[in-house]
DOSE-978544 format. One record per residue (C-alpha): residue in one letter; x, y, z. Coordinates in pm, whole numbers, padded with zeros to 5 digits, always signed. Layout:
BEGIN
AXYZ/...
END
This chain:
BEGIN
X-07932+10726+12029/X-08269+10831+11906/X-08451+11049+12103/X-08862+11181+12008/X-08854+11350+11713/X-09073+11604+11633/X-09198+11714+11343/X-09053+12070+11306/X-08760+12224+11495/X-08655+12554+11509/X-08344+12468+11452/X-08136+12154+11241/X-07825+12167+11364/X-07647+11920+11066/X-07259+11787+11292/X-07197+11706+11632/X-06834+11822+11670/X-06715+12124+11879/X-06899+12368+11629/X-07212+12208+11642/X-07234+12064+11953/X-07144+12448+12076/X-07420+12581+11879/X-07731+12308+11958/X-07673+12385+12327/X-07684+12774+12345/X-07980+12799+12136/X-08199+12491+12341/X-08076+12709+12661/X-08229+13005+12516/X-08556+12803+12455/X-08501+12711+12124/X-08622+12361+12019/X-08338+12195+11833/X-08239+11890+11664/X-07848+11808+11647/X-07816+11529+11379/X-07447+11307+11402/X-07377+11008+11267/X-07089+10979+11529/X-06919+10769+11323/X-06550+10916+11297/X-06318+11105+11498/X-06154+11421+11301/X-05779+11365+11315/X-05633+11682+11577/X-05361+11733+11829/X-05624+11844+12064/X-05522+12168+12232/X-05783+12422+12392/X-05586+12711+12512/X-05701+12874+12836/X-05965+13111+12708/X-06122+12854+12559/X-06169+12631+12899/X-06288+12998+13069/X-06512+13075+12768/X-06648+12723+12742/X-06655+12588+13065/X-06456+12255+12964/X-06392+12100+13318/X-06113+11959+13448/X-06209+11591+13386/X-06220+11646+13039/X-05814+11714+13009/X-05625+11471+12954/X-05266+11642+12995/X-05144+11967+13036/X-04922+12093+12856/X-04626+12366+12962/X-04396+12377+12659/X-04359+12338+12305/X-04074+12209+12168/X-04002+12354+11759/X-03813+12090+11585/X-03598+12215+11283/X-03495+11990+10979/X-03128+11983+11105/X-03317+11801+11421/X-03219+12108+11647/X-03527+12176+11894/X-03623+12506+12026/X-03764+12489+12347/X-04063+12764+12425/X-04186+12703+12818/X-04522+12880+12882/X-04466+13075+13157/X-04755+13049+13485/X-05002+12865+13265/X-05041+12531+13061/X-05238+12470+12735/X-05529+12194+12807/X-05507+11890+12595/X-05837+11680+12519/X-05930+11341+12325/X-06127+11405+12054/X-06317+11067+12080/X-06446+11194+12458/X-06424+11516+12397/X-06699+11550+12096/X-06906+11304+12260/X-06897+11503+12594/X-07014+11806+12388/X-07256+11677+12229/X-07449+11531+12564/X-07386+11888+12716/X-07658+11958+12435/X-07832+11705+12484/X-07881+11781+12877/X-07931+12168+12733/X-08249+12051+12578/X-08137+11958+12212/X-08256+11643+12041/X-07938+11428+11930/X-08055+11209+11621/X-07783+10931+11538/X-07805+11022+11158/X-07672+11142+10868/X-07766+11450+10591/X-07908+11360+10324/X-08036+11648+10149/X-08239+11960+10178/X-08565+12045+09997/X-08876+12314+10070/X-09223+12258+10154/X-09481+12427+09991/X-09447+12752+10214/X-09097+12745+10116/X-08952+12619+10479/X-08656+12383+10463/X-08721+12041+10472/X-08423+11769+10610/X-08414+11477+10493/X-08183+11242+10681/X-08068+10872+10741/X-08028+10679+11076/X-07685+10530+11134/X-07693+10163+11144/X-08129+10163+11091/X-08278+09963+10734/X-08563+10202+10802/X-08705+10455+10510/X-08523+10782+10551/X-08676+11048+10758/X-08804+11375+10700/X-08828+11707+10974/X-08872+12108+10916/X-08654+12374+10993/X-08706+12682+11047/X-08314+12728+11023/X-08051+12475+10986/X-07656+12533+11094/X-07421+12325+10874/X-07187+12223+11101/X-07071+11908+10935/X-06729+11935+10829/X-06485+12055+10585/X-06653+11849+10309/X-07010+11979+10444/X-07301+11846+10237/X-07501+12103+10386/X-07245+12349+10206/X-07266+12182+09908/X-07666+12154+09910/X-07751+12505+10032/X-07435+12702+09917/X-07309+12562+09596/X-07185+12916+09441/X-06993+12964+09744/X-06603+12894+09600/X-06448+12619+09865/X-06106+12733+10014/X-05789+12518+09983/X-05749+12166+10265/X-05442+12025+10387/X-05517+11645+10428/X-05433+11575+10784/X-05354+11210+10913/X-05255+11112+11246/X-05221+10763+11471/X-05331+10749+11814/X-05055+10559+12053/X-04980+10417+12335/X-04745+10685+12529/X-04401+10487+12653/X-04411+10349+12948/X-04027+10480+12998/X-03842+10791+12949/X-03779+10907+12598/X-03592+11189+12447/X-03856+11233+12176/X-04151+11232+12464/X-04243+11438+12749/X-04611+11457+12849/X-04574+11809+12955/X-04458+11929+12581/X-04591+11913+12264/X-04349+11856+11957/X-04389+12063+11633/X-04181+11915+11340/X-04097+12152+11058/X-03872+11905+10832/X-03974+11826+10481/X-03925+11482+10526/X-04229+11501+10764/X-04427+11725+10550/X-04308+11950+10232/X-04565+12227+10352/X-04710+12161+10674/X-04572+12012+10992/X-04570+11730+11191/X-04689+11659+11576/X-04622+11445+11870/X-04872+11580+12136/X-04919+11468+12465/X-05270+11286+12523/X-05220+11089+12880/X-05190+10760+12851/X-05120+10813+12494/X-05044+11026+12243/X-05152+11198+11886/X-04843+11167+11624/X-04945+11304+11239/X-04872+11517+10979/X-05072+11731+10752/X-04979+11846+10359/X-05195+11986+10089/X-04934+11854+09886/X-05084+11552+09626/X-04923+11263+09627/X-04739+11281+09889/X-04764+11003+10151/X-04887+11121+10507/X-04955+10745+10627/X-04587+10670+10493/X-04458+11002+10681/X-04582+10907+11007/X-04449+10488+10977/X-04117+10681+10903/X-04121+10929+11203/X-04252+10684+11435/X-03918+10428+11305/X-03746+10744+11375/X-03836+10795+11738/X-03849+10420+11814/X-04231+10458+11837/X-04280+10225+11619/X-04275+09955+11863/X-04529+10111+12085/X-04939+09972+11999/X-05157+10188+11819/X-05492+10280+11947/X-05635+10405+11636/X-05557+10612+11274/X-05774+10888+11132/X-05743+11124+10853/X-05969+11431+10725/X-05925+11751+10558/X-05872+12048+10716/X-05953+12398+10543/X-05745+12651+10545/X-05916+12948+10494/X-06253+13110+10622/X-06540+13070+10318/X-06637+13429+10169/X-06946+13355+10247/X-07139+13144+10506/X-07509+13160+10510/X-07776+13159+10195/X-07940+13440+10262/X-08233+13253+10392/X-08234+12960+10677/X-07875+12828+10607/X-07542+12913+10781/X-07225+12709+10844/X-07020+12687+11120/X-06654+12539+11232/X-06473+12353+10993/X-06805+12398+10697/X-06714+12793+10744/X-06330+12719+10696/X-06268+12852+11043/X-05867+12681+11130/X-05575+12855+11229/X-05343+12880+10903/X-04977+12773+10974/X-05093+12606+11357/X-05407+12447+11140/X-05574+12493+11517/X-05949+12472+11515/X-06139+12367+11869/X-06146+12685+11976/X-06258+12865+11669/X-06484+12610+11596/X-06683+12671+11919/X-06659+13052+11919/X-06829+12991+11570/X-07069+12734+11715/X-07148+13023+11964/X-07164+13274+11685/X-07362+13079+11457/X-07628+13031+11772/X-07665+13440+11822/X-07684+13524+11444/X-07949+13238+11400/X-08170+13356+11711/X-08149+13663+11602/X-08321+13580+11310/X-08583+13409+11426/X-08661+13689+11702/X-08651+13932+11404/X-08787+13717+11116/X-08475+13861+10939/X-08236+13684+10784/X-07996+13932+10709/X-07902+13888+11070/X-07743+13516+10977/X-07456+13717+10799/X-07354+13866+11200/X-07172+13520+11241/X-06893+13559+10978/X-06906+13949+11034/X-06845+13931+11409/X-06557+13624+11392/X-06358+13829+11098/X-06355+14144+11343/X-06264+13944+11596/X-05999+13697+11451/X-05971+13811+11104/X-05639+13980+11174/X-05500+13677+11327/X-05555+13463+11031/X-05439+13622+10777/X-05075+13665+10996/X-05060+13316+11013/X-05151+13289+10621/X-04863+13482+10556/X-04653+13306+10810/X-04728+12955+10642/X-04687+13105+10320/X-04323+13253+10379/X-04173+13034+10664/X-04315+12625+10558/X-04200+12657+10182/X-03892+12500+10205/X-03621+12343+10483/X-03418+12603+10424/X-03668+12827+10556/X-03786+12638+10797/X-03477+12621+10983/X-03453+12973+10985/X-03795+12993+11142/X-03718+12738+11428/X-03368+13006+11481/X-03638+13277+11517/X-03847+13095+11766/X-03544+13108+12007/X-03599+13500+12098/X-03806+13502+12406/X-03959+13820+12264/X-04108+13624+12021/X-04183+13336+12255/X-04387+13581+12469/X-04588+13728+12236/X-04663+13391+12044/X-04780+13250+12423/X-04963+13567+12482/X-05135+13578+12147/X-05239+13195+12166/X-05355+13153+12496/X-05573+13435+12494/X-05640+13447+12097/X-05575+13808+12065/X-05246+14012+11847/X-05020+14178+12136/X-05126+14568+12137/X-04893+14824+12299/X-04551+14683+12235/X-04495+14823+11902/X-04104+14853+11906/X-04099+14492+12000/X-04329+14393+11685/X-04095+14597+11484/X-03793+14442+11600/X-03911+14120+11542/X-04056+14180+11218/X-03692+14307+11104/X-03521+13972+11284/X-03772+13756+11023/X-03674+13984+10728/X-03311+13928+10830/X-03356+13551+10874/X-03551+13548+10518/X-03325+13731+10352/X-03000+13481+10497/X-02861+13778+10683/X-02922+13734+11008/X-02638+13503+11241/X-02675+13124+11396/
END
């Protein structure tokens, strides 16, 4: 798709996923003129859940669900699953490959200009404004060139636009995620519901991570993720699908990406560059969720940038990372410390499936994921939970 390009935008909005996508259609509603450059030509590998805040915060219609999920079941390395139901609610499930594209049009229909390209670097005019230089997917034309008043780097975990405009910035660790797209079975299966989502913390599956069987519809996401070198996620998932007899069942397709696991220190340059979703190292440790954060930083990354060019003050770009770490700062670095302690070893990670059986714990994991806010006012409860893990890490606590 290419659309009429100007010669300057306001805004280059460099990825098309939820981040981006999120970002080029707030600022074209609030009458900025934007160009969102894709080259739509991958799908990131993800189980696809967008809690309930997300679909109110969003407005992700109904259409755009593909399965709604009411449980999780937490599959321990003896094989023994915990069951957690989600009381009055579900968690919306969504395909990637029509879920991204979806997004992007939204932007589109906002006003944005969607360019079917890819980055290829950044430079500066004479007056010092940022120059884009960028290919067109599929085109044996020259390489083109707009201005940007600002540009949102929105292009991945990799991000060029990182690398280009941010290169002192340290990058943050990745676990390599891989998953295979599948035909759901077309009859009853113990290791199958399309109500539930399967989490699989068994070394076997991944030495640091977990794996996933999530419900999609008409067919399903099973993968694993491990920042762990050399070990084989393509050869994990052949195994676990020979485990679960899925073997037999057709694949759709197979992707693989990095995912980071850490927010940067740092996301903008100080001038006309900031970075957004997975560029800005915004996924869930320990869940490695990212949709959600990756729009709420989409959405960030549009206020901080029209702020600055309202105020001609770039300072304000630095409000993006400053407003998501008040916000969800907390959160992440709970679920740092619950990857670091609990996914170590399957000795462990047993003990953390045992844990996930107390429905205090069920509660307030439900409570703090659908609505992506810690639990206030039930401090006793945190306490006594807190000193059920210790027990449990320590080897004291009962079967």
């Amino acid at each position: 798709m290419l659309d009429q390009i100007r010669p300057e935008y306001d805004v280059v909005v460099v990825g098309g996923g939820p981040s981006g996508a999120t970002a080029a259609k707030e600022l074209a509603e609030a009458g900025h003129s934007v160009l969102l450059l894709d080259p739509q030509a991958r799908i990131k590998p993800c189980g696809g859940a967008v809690p309930p805040c997300c679909i109110r915060e969003f407005d992700i219609p109904e259409d755009m669900l593909v399965a709604k999920v009411r449980s999780a079941r937490m599959i321990a390395p003896s094989a023994i699953g915990v069951d957690m139901p989600i009381e009055d609610g579900f968690v919306g499930m969504v395909d990637r490959a029509t879920f991204d594209e979806w997004l992007r049009e939204r932007a589109r229909m906002a006003g944005a200009t969607r360019v079917r390209g890819s980055f290829e670097s950044v430079s500066r005019d004479a007056d010092g404004t940022a120059l884009i230089e960028y290919s067109l997917k599929g085109s044996q034309a020259p390489n083109r060139i707009v201005r940007a008043r600002m540009v949102i780097g929105a292009d991945g975990a990799n991000s060029r636009v990182a690398a280009a405009a941010l290169p002192d910035v340290k990058r943050v660790p990745f676990v390599f995620a891989y998953h295979e797209i599948v035909k759901a079975p077309a009859v009853a299966s113990p290791h199958y519901d399309h109500e539930r989502c399967d989490v699989i913390y068994q070394g076997k599956v991944s030495p640091d991570f977990y794996g996933w069987i999530f419900p999609h519809g008409e067919t399903f996401s099973i993968g694993t993720g491990s920042a762990q070198k050399g070990f084989s996620l393509r050869g994990s998932i052949a195994e676990l699908r020979r485990a679960t007899g899925f073997d037999e069942l057709e694949t759709i397709r197979k992707e693989g990406a990095p995912i980071p696991m850490k927010p940067l220190k740092r996301w903008d340059n100080g001038r006309d560059v900031l970075l957004a979703g997975d560029a800005a190292g915004v996924v869930a440790p320990a869940s490695g969720e990212g949709i959600y954060y990756a729009m709420l930083g989409g959405r960030l990354a549009a206020k901080a940038v029209a702020k600055a060019l309202e105020t001609g003050d770039a300072r304000a770009l630095s409000e993006a990372r400053r407003a998501f770490m008040a916000a969800h700062g907390r959160i992440f670095w709970i679920l740092g410390l619950l990857q670091y302690f609990w996914y170590r070893n399957d000795k462990r990670r047993e003990q953390f499936v045992k844990i996930c059986r107390d429905p205090d714990v069920q509660k307030l994991t439900w409570d703090s994921y659908m609505n992506k806010a810690l639990v206030r006012g039930r401090f006793m409860t945190h306490m006594r939970i807190l000193m059920n893990d210790i027990r449990h890490l320590m080897g004291f606590a009962r079967a």
